[in-house]
C-alpha positions as CSV (number, residue, x, y, z in Angstrom):
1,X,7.1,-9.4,-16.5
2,X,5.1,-6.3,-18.2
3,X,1.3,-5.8,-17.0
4,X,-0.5,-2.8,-17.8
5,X,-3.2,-0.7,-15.7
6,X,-5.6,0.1,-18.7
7,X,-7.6,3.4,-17.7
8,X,-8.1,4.5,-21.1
9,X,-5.7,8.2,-21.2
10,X,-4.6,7.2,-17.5
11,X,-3.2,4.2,-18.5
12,X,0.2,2.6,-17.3
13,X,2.9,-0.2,-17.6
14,X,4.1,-2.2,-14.5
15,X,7.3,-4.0,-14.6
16,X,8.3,-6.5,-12.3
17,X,11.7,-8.2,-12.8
18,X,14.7,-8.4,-10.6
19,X,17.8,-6.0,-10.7
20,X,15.0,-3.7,-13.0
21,X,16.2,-0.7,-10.7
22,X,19.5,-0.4,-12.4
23,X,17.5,0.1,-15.6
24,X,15.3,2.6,-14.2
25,X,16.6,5.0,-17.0
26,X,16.0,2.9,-20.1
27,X,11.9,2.8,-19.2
28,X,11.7,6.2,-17.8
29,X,13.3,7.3,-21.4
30,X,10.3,5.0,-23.2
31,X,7.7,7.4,-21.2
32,X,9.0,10.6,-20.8
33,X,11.0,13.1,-23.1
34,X,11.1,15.4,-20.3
35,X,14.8,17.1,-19.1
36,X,14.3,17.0,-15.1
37,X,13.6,14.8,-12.6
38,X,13.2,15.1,-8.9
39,X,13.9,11.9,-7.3
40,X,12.2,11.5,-3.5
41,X,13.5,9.2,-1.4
42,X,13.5,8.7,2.5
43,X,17.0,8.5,4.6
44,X,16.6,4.6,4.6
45,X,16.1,3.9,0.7
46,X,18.4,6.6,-0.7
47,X,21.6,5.9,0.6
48,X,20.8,2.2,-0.6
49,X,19.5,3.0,-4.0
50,X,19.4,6.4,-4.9
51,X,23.0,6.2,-6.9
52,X,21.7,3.2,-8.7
53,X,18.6,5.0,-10.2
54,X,20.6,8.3,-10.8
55,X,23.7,6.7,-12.4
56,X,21.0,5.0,-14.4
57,X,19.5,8.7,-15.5
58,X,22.4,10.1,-17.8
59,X,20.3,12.1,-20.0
60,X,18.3,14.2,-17.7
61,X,18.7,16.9,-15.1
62,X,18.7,14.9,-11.6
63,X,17.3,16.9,-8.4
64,X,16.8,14.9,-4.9
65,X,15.0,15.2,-2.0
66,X,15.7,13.0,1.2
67,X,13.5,12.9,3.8
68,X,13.0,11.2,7.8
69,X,12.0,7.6,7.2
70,X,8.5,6.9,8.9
71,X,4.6,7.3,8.6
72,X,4.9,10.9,10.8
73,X,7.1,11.9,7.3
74,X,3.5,11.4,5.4
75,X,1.9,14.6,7.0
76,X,0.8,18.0,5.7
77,X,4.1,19.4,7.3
78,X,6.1,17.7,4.9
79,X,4.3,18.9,1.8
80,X,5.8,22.6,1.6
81,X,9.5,21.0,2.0
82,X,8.6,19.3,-1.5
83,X,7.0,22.1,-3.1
84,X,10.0,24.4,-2.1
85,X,12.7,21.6,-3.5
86,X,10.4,21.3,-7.0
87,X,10.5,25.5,-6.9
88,X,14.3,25.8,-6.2
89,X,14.8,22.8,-9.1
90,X,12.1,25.0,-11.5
91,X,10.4,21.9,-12.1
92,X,7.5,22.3,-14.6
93,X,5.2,20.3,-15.4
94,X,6.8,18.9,-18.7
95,X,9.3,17.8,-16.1
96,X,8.9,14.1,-13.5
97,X,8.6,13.1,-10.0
98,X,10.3,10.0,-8.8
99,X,8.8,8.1,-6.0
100,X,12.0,6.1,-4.8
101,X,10.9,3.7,-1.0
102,X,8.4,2.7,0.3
103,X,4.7,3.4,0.7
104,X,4.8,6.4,2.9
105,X,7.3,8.0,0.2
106,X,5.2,7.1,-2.6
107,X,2.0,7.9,-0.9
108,X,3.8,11.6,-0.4
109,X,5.9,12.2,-3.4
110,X,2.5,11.3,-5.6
111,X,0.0,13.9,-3.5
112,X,2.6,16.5,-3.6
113,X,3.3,15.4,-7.5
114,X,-0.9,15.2,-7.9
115,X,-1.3,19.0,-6.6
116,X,2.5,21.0,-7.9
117,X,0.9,22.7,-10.6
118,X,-2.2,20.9,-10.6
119,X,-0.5,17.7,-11.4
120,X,3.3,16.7,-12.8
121,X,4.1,13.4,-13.9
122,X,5.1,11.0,-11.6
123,X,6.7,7.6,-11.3
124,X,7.1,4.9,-8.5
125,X,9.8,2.9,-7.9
126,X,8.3,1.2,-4.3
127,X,11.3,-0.4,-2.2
128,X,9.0,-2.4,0.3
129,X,7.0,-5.3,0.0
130,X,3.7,-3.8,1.1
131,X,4.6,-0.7,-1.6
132,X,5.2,-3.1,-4.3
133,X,2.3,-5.6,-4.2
134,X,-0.3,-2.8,-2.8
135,X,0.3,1.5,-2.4
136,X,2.1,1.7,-5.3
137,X,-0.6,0.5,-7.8
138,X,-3.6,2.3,-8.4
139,X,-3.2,5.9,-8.1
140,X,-4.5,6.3,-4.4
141,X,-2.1,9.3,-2.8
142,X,-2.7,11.2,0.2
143,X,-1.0,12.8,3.6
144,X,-2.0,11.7,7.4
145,X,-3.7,14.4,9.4
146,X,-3.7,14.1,13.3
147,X,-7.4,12.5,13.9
148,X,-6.5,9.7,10.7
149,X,-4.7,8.3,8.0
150,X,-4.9,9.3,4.1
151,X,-7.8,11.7,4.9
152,X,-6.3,14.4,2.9
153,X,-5.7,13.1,-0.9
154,X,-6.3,12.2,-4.2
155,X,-7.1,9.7,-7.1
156,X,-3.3,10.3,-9.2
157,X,-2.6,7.4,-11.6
158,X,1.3,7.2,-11.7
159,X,3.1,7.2,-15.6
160,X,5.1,4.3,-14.5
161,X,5.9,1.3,-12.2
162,X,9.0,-0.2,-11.6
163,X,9.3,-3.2,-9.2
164,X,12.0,-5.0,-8.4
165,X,12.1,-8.1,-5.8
166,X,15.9,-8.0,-5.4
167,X,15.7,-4.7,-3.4
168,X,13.4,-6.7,-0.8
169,X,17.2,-8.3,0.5
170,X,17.8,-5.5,2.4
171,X,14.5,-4.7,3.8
172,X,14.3,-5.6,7.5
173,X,12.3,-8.1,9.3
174,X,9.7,-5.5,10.3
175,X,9.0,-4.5,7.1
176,X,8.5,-7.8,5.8
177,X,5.9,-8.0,8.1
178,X,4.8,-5.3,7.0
179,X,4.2,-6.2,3.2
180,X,3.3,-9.8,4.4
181,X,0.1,-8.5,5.7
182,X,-1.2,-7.0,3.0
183,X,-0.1,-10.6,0.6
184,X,-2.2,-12.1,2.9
185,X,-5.2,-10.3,2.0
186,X,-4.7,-10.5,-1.8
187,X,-5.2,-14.2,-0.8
188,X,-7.9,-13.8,1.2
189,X,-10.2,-11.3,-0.5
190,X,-9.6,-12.8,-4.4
191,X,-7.6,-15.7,-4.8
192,X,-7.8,-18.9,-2.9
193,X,-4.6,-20.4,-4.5
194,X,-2.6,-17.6,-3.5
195,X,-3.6,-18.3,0.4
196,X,-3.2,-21.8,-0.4
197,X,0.7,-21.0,-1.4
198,X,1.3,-18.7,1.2
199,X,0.0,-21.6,3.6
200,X,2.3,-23.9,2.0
201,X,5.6,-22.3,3.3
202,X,7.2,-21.8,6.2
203,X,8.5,-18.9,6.3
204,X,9.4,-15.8,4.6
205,X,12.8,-17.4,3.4
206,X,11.0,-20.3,2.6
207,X,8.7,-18.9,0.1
208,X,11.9,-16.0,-1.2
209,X,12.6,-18.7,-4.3
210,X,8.4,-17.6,-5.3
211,X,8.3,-14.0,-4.5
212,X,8.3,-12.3,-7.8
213,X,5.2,-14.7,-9.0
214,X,3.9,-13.9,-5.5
215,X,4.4,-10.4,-5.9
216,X,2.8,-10.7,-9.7
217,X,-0.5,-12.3,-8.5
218,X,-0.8,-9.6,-5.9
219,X,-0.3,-6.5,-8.5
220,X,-2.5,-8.6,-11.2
221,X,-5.3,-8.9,-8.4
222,X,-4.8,-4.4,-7.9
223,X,-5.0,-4.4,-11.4
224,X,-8.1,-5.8,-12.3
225,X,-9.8,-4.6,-9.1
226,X,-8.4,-0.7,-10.2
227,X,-9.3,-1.5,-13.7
228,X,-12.9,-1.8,-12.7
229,X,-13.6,0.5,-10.0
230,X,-10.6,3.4,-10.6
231,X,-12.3,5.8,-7.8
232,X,-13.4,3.8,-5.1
233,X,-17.0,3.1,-5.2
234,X,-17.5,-0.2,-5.8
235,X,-15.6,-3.1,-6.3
236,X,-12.2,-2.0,-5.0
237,X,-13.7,-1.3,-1.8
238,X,-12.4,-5.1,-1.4
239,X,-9.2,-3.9,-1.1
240,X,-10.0,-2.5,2.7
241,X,-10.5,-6.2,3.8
242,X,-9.2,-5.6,7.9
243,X,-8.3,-1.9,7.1
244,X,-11.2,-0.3,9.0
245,X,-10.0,-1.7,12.1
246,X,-6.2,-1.5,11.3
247,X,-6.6,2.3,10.6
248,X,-7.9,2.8,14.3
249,X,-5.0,0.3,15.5
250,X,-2.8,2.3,14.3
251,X,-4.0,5.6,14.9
252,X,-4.6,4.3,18.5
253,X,-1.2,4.3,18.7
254,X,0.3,7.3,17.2
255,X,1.8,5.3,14.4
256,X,4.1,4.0,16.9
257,X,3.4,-0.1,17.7
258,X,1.8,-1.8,14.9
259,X,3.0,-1.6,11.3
260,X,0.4,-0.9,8.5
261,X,0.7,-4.6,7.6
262,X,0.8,-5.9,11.0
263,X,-2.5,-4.0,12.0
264,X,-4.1,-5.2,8.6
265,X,-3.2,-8.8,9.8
266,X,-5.0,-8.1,13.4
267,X,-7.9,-6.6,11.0
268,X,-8.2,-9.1,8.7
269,X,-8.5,-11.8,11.7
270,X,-10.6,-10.0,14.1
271,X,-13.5,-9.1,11.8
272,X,-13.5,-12.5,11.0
273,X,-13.8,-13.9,13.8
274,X,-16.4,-11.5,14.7
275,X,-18.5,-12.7,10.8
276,X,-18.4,-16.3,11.6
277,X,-20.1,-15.3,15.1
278,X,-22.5,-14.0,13.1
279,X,-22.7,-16.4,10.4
280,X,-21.7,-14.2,7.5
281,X,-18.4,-16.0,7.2
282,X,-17.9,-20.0,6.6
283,X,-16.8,-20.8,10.3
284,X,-13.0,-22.0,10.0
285,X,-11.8,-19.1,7.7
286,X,-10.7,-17.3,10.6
287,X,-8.5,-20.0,12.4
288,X,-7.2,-20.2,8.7
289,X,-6.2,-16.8,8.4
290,X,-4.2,-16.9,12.4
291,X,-2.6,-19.8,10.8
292,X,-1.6,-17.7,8.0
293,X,-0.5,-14.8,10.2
294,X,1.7,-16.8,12.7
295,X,3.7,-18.3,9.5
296,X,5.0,-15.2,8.6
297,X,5.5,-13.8,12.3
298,X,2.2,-11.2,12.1
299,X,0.2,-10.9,15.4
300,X,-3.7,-11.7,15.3
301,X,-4.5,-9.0,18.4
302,X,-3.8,-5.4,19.6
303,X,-5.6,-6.1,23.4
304,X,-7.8,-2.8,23.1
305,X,-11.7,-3.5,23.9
306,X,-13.7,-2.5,21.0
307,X,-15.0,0.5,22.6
308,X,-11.6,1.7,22.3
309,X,-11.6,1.9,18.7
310,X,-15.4,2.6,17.7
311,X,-14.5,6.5,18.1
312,X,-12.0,6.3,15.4
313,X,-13.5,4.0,13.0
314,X,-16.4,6.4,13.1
315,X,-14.1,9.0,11.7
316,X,-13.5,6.4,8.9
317,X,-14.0,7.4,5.3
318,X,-16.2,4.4,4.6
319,X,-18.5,5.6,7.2
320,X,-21.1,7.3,5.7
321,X,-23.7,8.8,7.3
322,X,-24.1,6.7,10.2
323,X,-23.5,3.8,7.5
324,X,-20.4,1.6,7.5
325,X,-19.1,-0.8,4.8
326,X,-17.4,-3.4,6.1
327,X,-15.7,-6.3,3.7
328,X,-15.6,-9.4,4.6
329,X,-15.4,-13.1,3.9
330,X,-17.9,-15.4,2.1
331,X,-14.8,-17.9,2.1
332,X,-10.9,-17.8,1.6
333,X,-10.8,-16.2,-1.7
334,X,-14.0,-14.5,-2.0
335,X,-14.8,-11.7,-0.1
336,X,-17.9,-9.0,-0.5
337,X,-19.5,-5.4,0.9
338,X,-21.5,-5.8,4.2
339,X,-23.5,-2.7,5.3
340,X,-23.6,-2.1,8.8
341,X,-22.8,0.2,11.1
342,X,-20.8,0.7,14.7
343,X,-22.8,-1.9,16.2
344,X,-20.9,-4.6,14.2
345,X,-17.8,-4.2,16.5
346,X,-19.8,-4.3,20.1
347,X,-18.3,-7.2,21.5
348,X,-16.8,-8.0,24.9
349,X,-13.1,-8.9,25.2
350,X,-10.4,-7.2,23.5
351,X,-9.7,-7.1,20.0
């Protein structure tokens, strides 16, 4: 399955097929004419597929850089690491920047490939659900600083996406989790059949025998909303559906409890709950959405009270000058912009 991002000079292909990794070199050889490439990988991905995608490179000069697994890797600390390895390699910017795992590699490997010599080509090849059906598409890249996530980054279209479903066998529970959040809310914020199928299954293994049309709808979904709104003004503001209080989850706790899926899952259900109260959201979609969540093992609270979490979300970059866009639900499948501000999230109760 080809789609294409089209962003006029910025444009890119996607490919989503299984066992595509072990081809990794026949695309990258349509793109680039190039002679080195610096694959970065995490300690988790590269000893699983980082001779598969090298193996696969035979005509190019093949650097690697493995770093700790983990959000904490996506920091400003990490960045000079990268710069020395594309130094020591002499990387230029004729040359290309592999993304190989998941989103916290790809969100790295492209900010450090966005600012090396004001911009080298890069590449993702995302090993993890949420990479591949979300992070991976669109050009968003960025590092975590200490008082939030992605608040240091940039708009980076990528030259080149490779996805393929069959590395998603090795990926552990959690991290299905993980991606499964983020599925959810393709459903939720843009297509009503999609929820509808997720609802349908059982389980994760259940709905394994659909995954690469699942994971097709999803990207399709990034693509049209990218397509229309490349910088984040607009329209893929959708995308955020539960992020604004899964961001503070997860800052809450260092990074350390919830998942980025799993607090988009807690996000996604507790705003909703909190529309309906206020009759912005067709009552029902909530209990809808826990339904969802439970099927595919994702928790619908964190237990903080919401005065826990207003100081964080008022560090949020959607909240602009005392102004905060929230999105939420009309229904399942259609989702809008609500201006508000912190005053939306005073409720008794924890969240």
């Amino acid at each position: 399955m080809k789609l294409t991002v089209n962003l006029g000079e910025n444009s890119y292909p996607i490919y989503i097929e299984r066992g595509i990794i072990s081809r990794a070199g026949d695309f990258i050889a349509r793109m680039f004419n190039g002679k080195k490439i610096m694959i970065i990988s995490d300690d988790h991905v590269f000893p699983l597929y980082g001779d598969t995608v090298t193996s696969s490179l035979t005509d190019y000069e093949c650097y690697s850089l493995v770093l700790p697994h983990g959000e904490p890797t996506k920091s400003f600390q990490s960045l000079p690491k990268i710069y020395e390895a594309l130094l020591n390699a002499k990387l230029t910017r004729s040359d290309l920047v592999i993304a190989l795992g998941g989103g916290v590699i790809g969100d790295l490997a492209g900010f450090a490939a966005s600012s090396y010599l004001r911009g080298i080509n890069f590449i993702q090849i995302p090993t993890s659900l949420l990479a591949q059906v979300d992070s991976s598409v669109g050009g968003k890249v960025a590092v975590d600083l200490p008082q939030g996530k992605n608040l240091v980054g940039a708009f980076f279209q990528p030259k080149l996406v490779l996805i393929d479903p069959e590395v998603l066998d090795t990926l552990p529970e959690h991290f299905v989790k993980d991606g499964m959040g983020e599925v959810i809310k393709y459903g939720c914020i843009k297509d009503a059949g999609l929820f509808n199928l997720l609802c349908s299954h059982t389980s994760f293994n259940d709905l394994k025998s659909e995954l690469t049309d699942v994971i097709t709808r999803c990207v399709d979904i990034k693509r049209i909303v990218v397509e229309a709104d490349q910088f984040d003004t607009g329209e893929r503001m959708l995308l955020n559906f539960g992020h604004t209080l899964a961001h503070t989850i997860e800052q809450y706790y260092h990074y350390g409890r919830e998942s980025h899926g799993e607090a988009v899952g807690i996000g996604m259900y507790q705003i909703t709950k909190i529309a309906e109260e206020k009759g912005l959201t067709v009552p029902g979609c909530a209990e809808r959405i826990r339904q969802a969540l439970e099927t595919y093992g994702l928790p619908i609270s964190c237990g903080l009270q919401a005065k826990d979490l207003t100081g964080a979300i008022a560090l949020d970059k959607k909240n602009l000058n005392g102004h905060l866009n929230i999105v939420l639900l009309k229904e399942i499948g259609n989702s809008y912009v609500h201006p508000t501000d912190l005053a939306f999230f005073n409720k008794t109760g924890t969240m």
